[in-house]
C-alpha positions in Angstrom: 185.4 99.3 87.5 183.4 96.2 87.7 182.6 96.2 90.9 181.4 99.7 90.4 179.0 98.6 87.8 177.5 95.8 89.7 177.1 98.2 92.7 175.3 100.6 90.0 172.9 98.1 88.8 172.3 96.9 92.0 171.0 100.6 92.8 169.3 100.6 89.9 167.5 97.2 90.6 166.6 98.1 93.8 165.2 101.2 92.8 163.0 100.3 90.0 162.0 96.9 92.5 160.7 99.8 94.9 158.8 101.4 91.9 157.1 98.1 91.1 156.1 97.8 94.8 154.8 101.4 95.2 153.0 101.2 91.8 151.2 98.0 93.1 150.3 99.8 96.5 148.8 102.5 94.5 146.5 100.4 92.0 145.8 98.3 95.6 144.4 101.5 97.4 142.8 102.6 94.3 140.8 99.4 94.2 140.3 99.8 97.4 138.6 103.0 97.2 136.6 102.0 93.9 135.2 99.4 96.4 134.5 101.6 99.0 132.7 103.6 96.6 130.0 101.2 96.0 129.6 98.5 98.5 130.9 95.5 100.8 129.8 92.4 101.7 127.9 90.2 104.3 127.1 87.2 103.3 124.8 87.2 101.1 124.1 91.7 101.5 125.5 94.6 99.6 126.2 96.9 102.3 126.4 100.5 100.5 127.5 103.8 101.3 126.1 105.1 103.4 125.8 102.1 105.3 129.0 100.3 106.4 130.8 97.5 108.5 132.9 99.8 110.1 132.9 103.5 112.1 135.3 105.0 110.0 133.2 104.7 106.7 129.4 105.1 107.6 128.0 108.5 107.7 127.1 108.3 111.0 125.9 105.1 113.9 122.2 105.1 112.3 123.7 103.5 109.1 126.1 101.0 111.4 126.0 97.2 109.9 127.4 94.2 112.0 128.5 91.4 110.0 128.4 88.7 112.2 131.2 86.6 110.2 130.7 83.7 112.9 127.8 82.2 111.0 127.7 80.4 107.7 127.1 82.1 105.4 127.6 85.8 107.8 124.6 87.7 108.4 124.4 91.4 108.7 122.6 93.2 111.8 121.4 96.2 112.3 123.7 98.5 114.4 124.5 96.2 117.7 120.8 94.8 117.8 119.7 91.8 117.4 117.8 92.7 114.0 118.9 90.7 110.8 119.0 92.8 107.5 118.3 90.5 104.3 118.8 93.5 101.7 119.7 97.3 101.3 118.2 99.5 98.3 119.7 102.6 97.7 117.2 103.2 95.3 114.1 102.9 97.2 115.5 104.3 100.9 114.6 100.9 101.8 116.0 98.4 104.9 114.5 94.4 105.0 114.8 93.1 108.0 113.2 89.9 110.0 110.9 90.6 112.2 109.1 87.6 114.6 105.2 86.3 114.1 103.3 86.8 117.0 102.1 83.4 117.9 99.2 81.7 120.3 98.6 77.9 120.6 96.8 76.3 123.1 95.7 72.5 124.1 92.8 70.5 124.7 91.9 71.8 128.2 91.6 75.8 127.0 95.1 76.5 128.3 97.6 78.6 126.4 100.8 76.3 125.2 102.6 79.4 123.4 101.9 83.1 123.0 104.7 85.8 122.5 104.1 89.8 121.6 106.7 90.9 119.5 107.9 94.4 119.3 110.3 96.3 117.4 111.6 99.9 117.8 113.6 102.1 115.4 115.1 105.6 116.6 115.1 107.1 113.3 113.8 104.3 110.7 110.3 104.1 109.9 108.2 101.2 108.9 106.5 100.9 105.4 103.2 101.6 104.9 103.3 100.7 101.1 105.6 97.7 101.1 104.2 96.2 104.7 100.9 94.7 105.6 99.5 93.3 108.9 98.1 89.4 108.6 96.8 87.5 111.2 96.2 83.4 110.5 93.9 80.9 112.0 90.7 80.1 112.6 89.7 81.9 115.9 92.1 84.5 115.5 91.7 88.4 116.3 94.9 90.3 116.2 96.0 94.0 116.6 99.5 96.0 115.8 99.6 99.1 117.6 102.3 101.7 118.1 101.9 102.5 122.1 105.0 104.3 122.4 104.8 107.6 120.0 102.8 110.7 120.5 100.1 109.7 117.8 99.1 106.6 119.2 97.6 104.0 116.7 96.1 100.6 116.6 94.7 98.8 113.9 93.7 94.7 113.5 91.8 92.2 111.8 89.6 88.7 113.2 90.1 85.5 110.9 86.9 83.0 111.6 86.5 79.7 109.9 84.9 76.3 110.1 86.6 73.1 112.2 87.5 71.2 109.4 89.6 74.1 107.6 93.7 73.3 107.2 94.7 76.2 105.1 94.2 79.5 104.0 95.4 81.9 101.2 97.1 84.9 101.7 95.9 86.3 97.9 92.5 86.7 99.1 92.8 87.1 102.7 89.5 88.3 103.2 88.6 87.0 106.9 88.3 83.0 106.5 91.2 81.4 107.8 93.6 84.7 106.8 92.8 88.8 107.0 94.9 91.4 106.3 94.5 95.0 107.4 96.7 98.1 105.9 99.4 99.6 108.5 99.6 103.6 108.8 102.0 105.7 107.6 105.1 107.2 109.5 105.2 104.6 112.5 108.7 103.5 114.2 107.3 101.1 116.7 105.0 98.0 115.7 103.8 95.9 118.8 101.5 92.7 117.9 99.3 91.4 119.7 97.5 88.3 119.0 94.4 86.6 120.7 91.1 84.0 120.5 87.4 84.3 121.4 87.4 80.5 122.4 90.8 79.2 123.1 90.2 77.2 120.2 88.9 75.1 121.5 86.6 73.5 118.6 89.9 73.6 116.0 92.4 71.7 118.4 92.9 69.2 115.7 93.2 71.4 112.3 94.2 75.0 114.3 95.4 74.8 117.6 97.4 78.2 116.7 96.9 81.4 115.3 99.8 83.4 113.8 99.9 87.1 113.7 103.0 89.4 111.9 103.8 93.1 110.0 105.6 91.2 106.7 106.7 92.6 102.9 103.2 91.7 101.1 105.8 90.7 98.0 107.2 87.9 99.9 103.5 86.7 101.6 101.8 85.8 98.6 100.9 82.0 99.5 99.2 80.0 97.0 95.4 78.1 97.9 95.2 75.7 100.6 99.0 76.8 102.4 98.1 74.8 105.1 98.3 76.5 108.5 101.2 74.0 110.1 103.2 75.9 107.8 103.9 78.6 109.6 104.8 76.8 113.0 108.2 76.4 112.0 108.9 79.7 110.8 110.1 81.7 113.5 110.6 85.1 111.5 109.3 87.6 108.1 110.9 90.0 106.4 109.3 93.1 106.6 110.6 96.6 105.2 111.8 99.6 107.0 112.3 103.2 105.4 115.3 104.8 106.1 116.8 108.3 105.4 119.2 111.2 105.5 118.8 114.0 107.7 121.6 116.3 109.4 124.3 114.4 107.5 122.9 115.7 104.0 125.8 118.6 104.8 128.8 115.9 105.0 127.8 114.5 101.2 129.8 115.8 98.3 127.5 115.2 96.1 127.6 115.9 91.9 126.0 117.7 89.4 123.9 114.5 88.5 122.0 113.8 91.7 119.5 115.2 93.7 118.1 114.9 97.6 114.8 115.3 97.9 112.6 116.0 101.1 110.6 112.6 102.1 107.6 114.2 103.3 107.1 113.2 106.6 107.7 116.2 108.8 110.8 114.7 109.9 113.1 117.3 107.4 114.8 114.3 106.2 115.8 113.7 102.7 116.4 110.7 100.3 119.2 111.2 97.1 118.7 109.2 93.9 120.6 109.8 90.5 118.9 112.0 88.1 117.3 110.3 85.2 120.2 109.0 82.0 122.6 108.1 85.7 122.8 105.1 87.7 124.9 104.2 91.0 125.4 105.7 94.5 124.1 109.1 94.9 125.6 109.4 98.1 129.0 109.2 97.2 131.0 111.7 95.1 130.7 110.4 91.6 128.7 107.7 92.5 126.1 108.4 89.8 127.3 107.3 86.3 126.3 108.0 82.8 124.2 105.1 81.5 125.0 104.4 77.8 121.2 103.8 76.4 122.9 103.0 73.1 124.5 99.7 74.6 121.0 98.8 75.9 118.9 95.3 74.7 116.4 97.6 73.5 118.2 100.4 71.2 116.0 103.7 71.7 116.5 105.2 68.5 115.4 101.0 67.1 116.8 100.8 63.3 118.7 103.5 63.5 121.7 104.9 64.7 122.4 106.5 68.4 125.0 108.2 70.4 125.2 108.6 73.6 125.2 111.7 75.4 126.0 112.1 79.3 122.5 112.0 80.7 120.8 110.9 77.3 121.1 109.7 73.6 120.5 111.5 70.1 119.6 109.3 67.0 122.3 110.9 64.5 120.5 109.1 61.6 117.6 107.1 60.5 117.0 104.5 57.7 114.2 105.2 55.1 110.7 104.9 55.9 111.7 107.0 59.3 112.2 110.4 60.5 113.7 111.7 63.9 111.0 112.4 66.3 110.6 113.6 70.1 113.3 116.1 69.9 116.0 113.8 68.3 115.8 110.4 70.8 113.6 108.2 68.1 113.2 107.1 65.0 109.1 106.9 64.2 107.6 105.6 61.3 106.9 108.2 58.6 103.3 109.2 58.4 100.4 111.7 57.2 97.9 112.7 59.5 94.9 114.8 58.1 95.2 118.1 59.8 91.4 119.3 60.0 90.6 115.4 61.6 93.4 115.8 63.6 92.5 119.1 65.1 89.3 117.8 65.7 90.0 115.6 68.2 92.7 118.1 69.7 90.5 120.8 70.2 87.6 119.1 72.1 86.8 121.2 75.2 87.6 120.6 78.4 83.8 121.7 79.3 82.3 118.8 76.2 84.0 116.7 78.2 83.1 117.2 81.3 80.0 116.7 80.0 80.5 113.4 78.4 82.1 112.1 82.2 79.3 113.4 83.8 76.6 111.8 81.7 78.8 108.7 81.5 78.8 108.2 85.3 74.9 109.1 85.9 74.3 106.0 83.0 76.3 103.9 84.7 75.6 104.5 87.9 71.4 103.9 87.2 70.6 107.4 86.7 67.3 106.8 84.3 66.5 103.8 86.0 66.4 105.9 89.8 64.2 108.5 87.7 61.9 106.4 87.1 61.8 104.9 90.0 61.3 108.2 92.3 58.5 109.6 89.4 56.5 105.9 89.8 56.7 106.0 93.7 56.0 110.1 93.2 53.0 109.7 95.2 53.8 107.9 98.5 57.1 110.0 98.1 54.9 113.3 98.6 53.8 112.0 102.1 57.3 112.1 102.8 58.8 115.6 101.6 60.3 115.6 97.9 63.9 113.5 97.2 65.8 115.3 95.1 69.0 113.5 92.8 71.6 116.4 92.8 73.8 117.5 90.4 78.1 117.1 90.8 78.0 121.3 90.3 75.4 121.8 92.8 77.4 119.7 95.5 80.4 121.2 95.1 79.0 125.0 95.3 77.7 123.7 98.9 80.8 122.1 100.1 83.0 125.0 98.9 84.4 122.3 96.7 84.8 119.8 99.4 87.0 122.2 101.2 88.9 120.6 104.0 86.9 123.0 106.6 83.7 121.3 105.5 84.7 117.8 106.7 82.6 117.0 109.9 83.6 113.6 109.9 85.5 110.7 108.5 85.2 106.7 108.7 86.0 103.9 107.3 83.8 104.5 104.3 84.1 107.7 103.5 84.0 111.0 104.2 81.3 113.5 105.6 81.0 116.9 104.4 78.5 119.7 105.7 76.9 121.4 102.7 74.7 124.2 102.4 71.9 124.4 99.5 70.8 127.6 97.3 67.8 127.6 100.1 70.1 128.0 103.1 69.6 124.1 104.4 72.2 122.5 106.0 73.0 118.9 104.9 75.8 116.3 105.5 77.6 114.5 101.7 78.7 111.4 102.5 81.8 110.9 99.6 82.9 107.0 99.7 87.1 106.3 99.7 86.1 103.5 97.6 86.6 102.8 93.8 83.8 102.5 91.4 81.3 99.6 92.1 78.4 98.1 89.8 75.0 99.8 90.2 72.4 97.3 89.5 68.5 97.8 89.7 69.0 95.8 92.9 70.6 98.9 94.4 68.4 101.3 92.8 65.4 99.5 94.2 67.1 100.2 97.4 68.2 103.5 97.0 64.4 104.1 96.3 63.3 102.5 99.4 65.9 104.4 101.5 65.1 107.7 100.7 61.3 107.0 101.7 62.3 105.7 105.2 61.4 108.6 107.8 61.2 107.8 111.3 62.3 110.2 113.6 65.8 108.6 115.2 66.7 107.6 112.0 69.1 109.3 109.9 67.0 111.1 106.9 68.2 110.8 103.3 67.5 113.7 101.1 68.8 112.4 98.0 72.1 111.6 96.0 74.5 112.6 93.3 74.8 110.2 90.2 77.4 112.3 88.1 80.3 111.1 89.9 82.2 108.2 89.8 80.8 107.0 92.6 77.5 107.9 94.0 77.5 110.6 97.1 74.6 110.5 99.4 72.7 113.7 100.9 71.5 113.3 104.4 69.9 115.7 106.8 72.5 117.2 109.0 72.8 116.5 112.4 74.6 118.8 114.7 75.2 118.0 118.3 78.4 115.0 117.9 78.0 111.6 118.4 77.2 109.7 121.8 80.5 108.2 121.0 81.8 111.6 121.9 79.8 112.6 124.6 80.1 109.8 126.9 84.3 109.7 126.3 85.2 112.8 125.4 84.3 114.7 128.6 86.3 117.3 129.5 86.7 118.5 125.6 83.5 120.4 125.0 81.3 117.6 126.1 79.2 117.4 129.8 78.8 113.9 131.4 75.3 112.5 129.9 73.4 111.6 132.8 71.5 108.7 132.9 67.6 109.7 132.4 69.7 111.2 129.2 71.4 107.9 128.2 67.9 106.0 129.0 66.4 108.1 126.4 69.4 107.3 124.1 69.4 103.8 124.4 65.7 103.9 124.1 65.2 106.1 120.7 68.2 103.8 119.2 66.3 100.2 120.6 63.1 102.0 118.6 64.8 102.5 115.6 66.5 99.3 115.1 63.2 97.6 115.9 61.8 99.3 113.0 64.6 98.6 110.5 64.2 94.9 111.3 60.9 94.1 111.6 58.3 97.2 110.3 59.9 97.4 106.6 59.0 95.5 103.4 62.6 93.7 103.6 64.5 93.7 107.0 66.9 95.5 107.0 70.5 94.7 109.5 72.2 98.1 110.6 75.7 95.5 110.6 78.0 98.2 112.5 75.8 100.1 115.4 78.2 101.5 117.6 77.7 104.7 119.9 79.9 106.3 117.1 77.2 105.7 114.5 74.4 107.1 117.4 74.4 111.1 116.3 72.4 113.1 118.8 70.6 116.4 117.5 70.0 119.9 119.8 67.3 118.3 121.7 69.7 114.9 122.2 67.7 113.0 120.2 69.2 109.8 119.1 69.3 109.4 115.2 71.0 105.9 113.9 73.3 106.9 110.8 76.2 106.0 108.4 74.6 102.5 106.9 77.2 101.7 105.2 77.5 98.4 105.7 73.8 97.5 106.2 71.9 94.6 104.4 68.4 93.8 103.3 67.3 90.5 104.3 64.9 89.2 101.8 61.2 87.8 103.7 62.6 84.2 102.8 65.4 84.4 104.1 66.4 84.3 108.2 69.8 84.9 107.3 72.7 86.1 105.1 76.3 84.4 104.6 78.7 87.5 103.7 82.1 88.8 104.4 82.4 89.4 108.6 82.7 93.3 108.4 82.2 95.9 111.2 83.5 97.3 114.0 86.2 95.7 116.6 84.3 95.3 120.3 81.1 95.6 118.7 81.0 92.3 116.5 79.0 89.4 116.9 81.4 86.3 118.0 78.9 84.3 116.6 78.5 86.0 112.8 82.6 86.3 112.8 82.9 82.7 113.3 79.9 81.8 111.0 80.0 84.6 108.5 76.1 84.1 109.2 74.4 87.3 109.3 71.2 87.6 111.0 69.4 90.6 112.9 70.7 89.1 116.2 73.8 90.9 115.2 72.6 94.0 115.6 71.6 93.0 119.2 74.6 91.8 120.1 76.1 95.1 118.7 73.4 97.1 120.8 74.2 95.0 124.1 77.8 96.5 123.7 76.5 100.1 123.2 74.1 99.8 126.7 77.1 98.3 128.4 79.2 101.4 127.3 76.3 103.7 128.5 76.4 102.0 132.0 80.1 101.5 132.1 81.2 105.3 130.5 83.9 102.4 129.3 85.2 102.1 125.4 83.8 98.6 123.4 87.4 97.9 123.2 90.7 99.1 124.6 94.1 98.4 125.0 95.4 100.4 127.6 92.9 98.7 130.1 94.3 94.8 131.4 93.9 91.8 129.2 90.8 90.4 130.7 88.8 93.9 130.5 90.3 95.2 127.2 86.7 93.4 125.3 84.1 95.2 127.2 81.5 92.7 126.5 83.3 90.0 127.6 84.5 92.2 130.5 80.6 93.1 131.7 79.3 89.8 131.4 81.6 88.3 133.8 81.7 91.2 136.2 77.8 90.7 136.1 78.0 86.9 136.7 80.8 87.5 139.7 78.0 89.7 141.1 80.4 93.0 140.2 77.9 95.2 138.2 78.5 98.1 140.6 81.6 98.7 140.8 82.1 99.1 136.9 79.3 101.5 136.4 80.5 105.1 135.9 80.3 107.4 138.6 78.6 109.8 136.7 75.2 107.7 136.6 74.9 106.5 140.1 72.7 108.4 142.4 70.3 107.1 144.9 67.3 106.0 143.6 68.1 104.4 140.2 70.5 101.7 141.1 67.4 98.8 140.4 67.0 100.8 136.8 70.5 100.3 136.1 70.4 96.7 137.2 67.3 96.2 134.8 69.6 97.9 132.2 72.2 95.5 132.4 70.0 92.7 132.8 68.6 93.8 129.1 72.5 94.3 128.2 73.3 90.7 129.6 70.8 89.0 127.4 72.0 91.1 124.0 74.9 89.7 124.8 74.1 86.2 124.9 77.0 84.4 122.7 74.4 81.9 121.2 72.2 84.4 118.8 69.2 82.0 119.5 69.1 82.7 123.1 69.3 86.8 122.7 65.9 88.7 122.5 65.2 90.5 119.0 64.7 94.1 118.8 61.3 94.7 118.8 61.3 93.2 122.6 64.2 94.8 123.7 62.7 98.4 122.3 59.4 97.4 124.3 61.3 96.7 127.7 63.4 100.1 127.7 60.4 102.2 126.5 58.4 100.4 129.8 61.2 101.4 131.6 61.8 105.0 130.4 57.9 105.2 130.8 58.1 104.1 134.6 60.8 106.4 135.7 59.9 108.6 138.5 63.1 111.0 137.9 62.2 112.0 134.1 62.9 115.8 133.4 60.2 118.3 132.3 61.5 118.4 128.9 61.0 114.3 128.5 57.8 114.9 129.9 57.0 117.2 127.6 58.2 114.2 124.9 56.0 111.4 126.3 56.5 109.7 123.5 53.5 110.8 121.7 54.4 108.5 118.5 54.6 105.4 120.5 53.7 103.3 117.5 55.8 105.6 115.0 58.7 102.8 114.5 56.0 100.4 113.2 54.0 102.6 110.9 56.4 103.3 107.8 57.5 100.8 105.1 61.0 101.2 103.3 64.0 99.9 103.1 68.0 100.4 103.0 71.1 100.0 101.5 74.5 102.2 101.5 76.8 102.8 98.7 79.9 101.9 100.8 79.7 98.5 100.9 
C-alpha cells in the first residue's frame, strides 16, 4: 500500500510538473506574439509590423530589414542593400535612411583630388518632398539632383558663390553665399547628385578647397552661423527621408473597426493605415490600435472636472460650480452670458461685407490710392501711350473663367500666366505670382507707374494690374506665337526650324530692346533672367522681351547693385554669382548665351550631353578658341553664302561672353553691330524688307522704367 501511494504521487507530481511547464510555454508564446505585435529591435530601431527581421513576419520583401548584429551597436539595412535605416514611423509612412554627400575637392594646380556622384534607387519607396531638401556647400559650388531614370525626367540645383576669405556658412539662411538650398519634387524614387565648380577653386584653396552637395532631412540640417565648411569633410553620410506604403498587400491585413487605409495620392493606388482619432498603436496589425484613456492624460480634458473614458473618446460626467458641460459633453467651460443681439451681430456678417472689407483691405495695402494718383498726375504723357487701366479681382476672374486650368498658357518660376479676355473682346495674358504677400512701398508704385508707360515695340506691353488681391496680378498684352525657347528645341511638335535670316531678326529685335532698357530710360533698368524662354515671338515673329520678374532699376548713381544671385542655370553671369554684383553686363552675358543657342540649336544647359559641353557657354567658347565653330552650328542654319555672317555672330557671342564683365561690350553696341549686320544681308526676305526697320531710333526715344511684382 505504500508503495502504491508513492507511485500515485509520483504521477501526480509529474503531471502537475508538466502543467507548470506547458503553462509557462503558453505565457512564453503569448509574449511572444504581444511582441510581435508591435515591434523588434536593431540596435538602436524599432522595427514594426509591417516591417521585420525575418521572411516569415514581414508582409512581403519591400518591408525586409537586415540587422546586421556584427556591428556595435547592430544596424538595420534596408532589404539586402547596403542602405542604413536610423528610424521607422508608422505614423507618418516614413523610412530615414543615410544617404552619401556628393563631394569635389581639388588642389593648387586646378586638379580634382575627390569627386563622387551618389545615387540612390528605390523600387517602390519614394523620396520626400516635404521632409527633404537639396543643399549644396562651398564657395564655387553649382550642384544639381536629377532623377534620369523615370519616365518624368527632372532636374533641379542651386550655385553657392562667396568671397576668399569665407570659412563657414549657415544652413538657416541658405540663400546662395557659402550655402543654397533648392526644394526637391514630388513623387521621385531615384535622386542622382551631381556636384561641380566654375573655377576649380582655385582662388579658395586655403578656406574651400571642396564643395559638398546632398538630398538630407531639413530637421536634422539646421547648422547654426559660421559652421565652418571643414565640417563636413569628415562626414561621409545624411539622413534623408523616404515614403513608404502599402499597396497589393492592403488584402492580407486584418484590420479593426478603429483604423482606416487611406489612398496616398500619388497615382500609384497605394494606401497608408493610421488609427482613427481616441486610438493609438499599429494599424497594421489586428488590434494594433488601442483605446487611449484621455482621462489619465497630464492635461485632463474635461480640467476641474470629472471624466470618463469612453473607447475612442471621454465624457465629463460632472462639473464643479462656476462651470457647465460644453462641446457635446467633452469640457467643462466657464459659465457665461453673452448678449444675444451683439452676438448675432457679429455672426451674421455677410459673406459679400466681407469680401468687401478683403478686397479694400488688399488695394490699401498694396498702394492702391497712392498708384491712383500716380497714373491721374502722369495722365497726360500716359495718353501718348494708350490708357492703363487698374482692374478689379471680379473683372479678372470673369476673363480667366476664374483662372480655369484651360486658361493657363504658361507657368515659371514666379508665377502663373493666364490668357484672359475683356468685356471688349481683347485678349491679354494675367501674370498671378506663387508667392506670398510682400510690402508695397511708393518705391514700387513709382515703378509700377513707370512700367506701364514703357512701349517699345519688342517689349512686352503692360496694360495694367489688379490691387484687390493679396498679391498684385499684372495685365500684359498677349502674345501668341510660343516662345523662341520653343521654336528652336521643340521642332518636330508644332514648331518649323527657324532659319537664320529669322533668328538674325530675333537676336536683333531682342539686342534693341535690351539696349533700350539699359541705357534710354530715366533709371536703367537690368532684365536679370533673359533667356530664349523669356523671348516670346508674335504672328509676324517679332521678338517681344517678357516676364520681368526679377528685373532691377539701377539708380543714375549707381554702376551697380549687390543682391541675392537669382536667375536662370546656363544663363547666369559667373561673374555676378561669385560677386553678388549686379550690373547691366549681366544681361550681356545672359544674351551671349541666347545667340550661342540661336547658332548652336543647342540648350544653355544640359545633362544628357558630356561633362565638358553640358554649360553651353563654356562649351562655345572653347570650341570657338580650338577653331571648332562649325561643326557645332545646327544644320538647319548653314547654307552657302552665310557662313562669314554666322562667324560675325559668334564673334559678337564670344565677346558677351567674356568672363570679366569689363571686357564685354554693353548693349547699346552690341544692338548696333547686329542691326549693321541684319541691314547688310543680301538674303533678307520680302517681308523684312518690307520691315526695314523704319523706327531705327525707336529703342532710344521713350523714357520709363520697370519693376515686377515677383521678386
Amino acid at each position: 500500500m505504500e508503495l502504491l501511494r508513492m507511485v500515485s504521487q509520483g504521477i501526480l507530481l509529474e503531471q502537475f510538473s508538466l502543467a507548470i511547464v506547458v503553462i509557462l510555454v503558453v505565457l512564453a508564446a503569448a509574449t511572444a506574439g504581444q511582441q510581435s505585435d508591435w515591434s523588434k529591435r536593431c540596435g538602436d530601431v524599432d522595427v514594426p509590423f509591417p516591417f521585420a527581421m525575418d521572411d516569415k513576419t514581414y508582409l512581403d520583401d519591400t518591408f525586409l530589414i537586415t540587422c546586421n548584429t556584427s556591428l556595435n551597436p547592430p544596424k538595420a539595412f534596408l532589404g539586402e542593400s547596403n542602405i542604413e535605416v536610423t528610424n521607422i514611423s508608422v505614423d507618418e509612412g516614413e523610412l530615414s535612411v543615410m544617404h552619401f554627400i556628393a563631394k569635389d575637392c581639388y588642389i593648387k594646380s586646378g586638379n580634382r583630388t575627390l569627386g563622387n556622384r551618389p545615387s540612390i534607387q528605390f523600387s517602390k519607396y519614394t523620396i520626400s518632398s516635404t521632409k527633404n531638401k537639396f543643399y549644396a556647400i562651398g564657395c564655387d559650388t553649382y550642384a544639381l539632383v536629377q532623377d534620369a531614370e523615370s519616365e518624368e525626367r527632372y532636374a533641379t540645383g542651386c550655385i553657392s558663390f562667396c568671397g576668399n576669405k569665407t570659412t563657414s556658412f549657415a544652413s538657416e539662411s541658405c540663400s546662395g553665399a557659402g550655402c543654397c538650398k533648392a526644394t526637391i519634387a514630388d513623387g521621385h524614387k531615384n535622386v542622382t547628385v551631381l556636384l561641380n565648380s566654375y573655377y576649380n577653386h582655385s582662388q579658395l584653396l586655403e578656406s574651400n578647397p571642396c564643395s559638398y552637395a546632398f538630398v538630407t532631412d531639413e530637421t536634422k540640417f539646421n547648422s547654426p552661423n559660421n559652421t565652418s565648411f571643414k565640417d563636413l569633410e569628415s562626414t561621409e553620410k545624411l539622413p534623408m527621408v523616404i515614403n513608404w506604403a502599402i499597396g497589393n498587400e492592403r488584402k492580407q491585413l486584418h484590420l479593426q473597426n478603429n483604423s482606416e487605409c487611406v489612398d496616398v495620392h500619388d497615382g500609384s493606388g497605394d494606401y497608408r493605415c493610421r488609427c482613427l482619432t481616441g486610438f493609438e498603436g499599429n494599424p497594421y496589425y489586428l488590434h494594433g490600435c488601442r483605446d487611449i484613456d484621455e482621462c489619465k492624460l497630464p492635461a485632463n480634458p474635461c480640467g476641474p472636472g470629472v471624466c470618463e473614458n469612453l473607447q475612442g473618446t471621454w465624457k465629463c460626467i460632472s462639473c464643479p460650480k462656476g462651470y457647465t458641460i460644453a462641446n457635446n459633453g467633452t469640457a467643462c467651460n466657464e459659465s457665461s452670458i453673452i448678449p444675444g443681439d451683439r452676438s448675432r451681430k457679429v455672426l451674421f456678417i455677410t459673406l459679400e461685407k466681407k469680401g468687401e472689407q478683403i478686397e479694400k483691405k488688399f488695394f490699401e495695402q498694396n498702394g492702391g490710392l497712392a498708384l491712383q494718383q500716380k497714373l491721374y498726375s502722369s495722365s497726360g504723357r500716359r495718353q501718348s501711350h494708350g490708357t492703363t487701366q487698374i482692374f478689379s479681382e471680379e473683372e479678372l476672374k470673369k476673363a480667366t473663367n476664374n483662372y480655369h486650368a484651360s486658361r493657363v498658357v504658361g507657368e515659371g518660376g514666379c508665377g502663373i500666366v493666364y490668357k484672359g479676355t475683356l468685356p471688349n473682346n481683347k485678349v491679354v495674358a494675367i501674370k498671378k505670382s506663387k508667392f506670398g504677400a510682400h510690402k508695397v512701398n511708393e518705391q514700387f508704385i513709382n515703378e509700377v507707374v513707370m512700367l506701364l508707360q514703357i512701349n517699345h515695340r519688342n517689349v512686352v506691353k503692360l496694360l495694367g494690374c489688379c490691387l484687390e488681391t493679396e498679391v498684385p496680378l499684372l495685365v500684359s498684352e498677349f502674345i501668341s506665337n510660343g516662345t523662341v525657347f520653343e521654336h528652336i528645341h521643340n521642332k518636330g511638335q508644332g514648331y518649323s526650324p527657324l532659319p537664320w535670316e529669322l533668328r538674325l531678326k530675333i537676336a536683333t529685335d531682342t539686342a534693341g530692346a535690351l539696349a533700350y532698357l539699359h541705357s534710354a530710360t530715366s533709371t536703367p533698368i537690368i532684365h536679370r533672367d533673359v533667356k530664349t524662354g523669356n523671348i516670346l515671338l508674335d504672328e509676324s515673329f517679332t521678338a517681344k522681351v517678357s516676364d520681368f520678374g526679377a528685373s532691377r532699376l539701377i539708380p543714375l548713381d549707381q554702376t551697380q547693385l549687390s543682391t541675392v544671385v537669382q536667375g536662370t542655370l546656363g544663363y547666369l553671369d559667373p561673374e555676378y554669382m561669385q560677386t553678388s554684383q549686379l550690373t547691366e553686363k549681366s544681361d550681356v552675358y545672359s544674351f551671349g548665351v541666347v545667340l550661342a543657342e540661336l547658332l548652336t540649336g543647342k540648350k544653355a544647359w544640359c545633362l544628357r550631353r558630356p561633362e565638358n559641353e553640358r554649360n553651353l557657354a563654356k562649351f562655345f567658347v572653347s570650341s570657338m578658341k580650338d577653331d571648332r565653330l562649325l561643326e557645332i552650328i545646327d544644320d538647319d542654319i548653314i547654307i552657302e553664302g552665310n557662313v562669314e555672317e554666322l562667324k560675325y555672330v559668334a564673334s559678337i557671342a564670344k565677346r558677351c561672353l567674356q568672363i570679366k564683365s569689363q571686357e564685354r561690350p554693353n548693349m547699346r553696341e552690341v544692338a548696333m553691330d547686329l542691326e549693321g549686320l541684319l541691314r547688310s544681308s543680301t538674303e533678307i526676305h520680302e517681308w523684312e524688307k518690307a520691315y526695314r526697320y523704319t523706327q531705327e531710333n525707336e529703342y532710344f526715344a521713350y523714357e520709363g522704367a520697370l519693376r515686377s511684382i515677383c521678386n
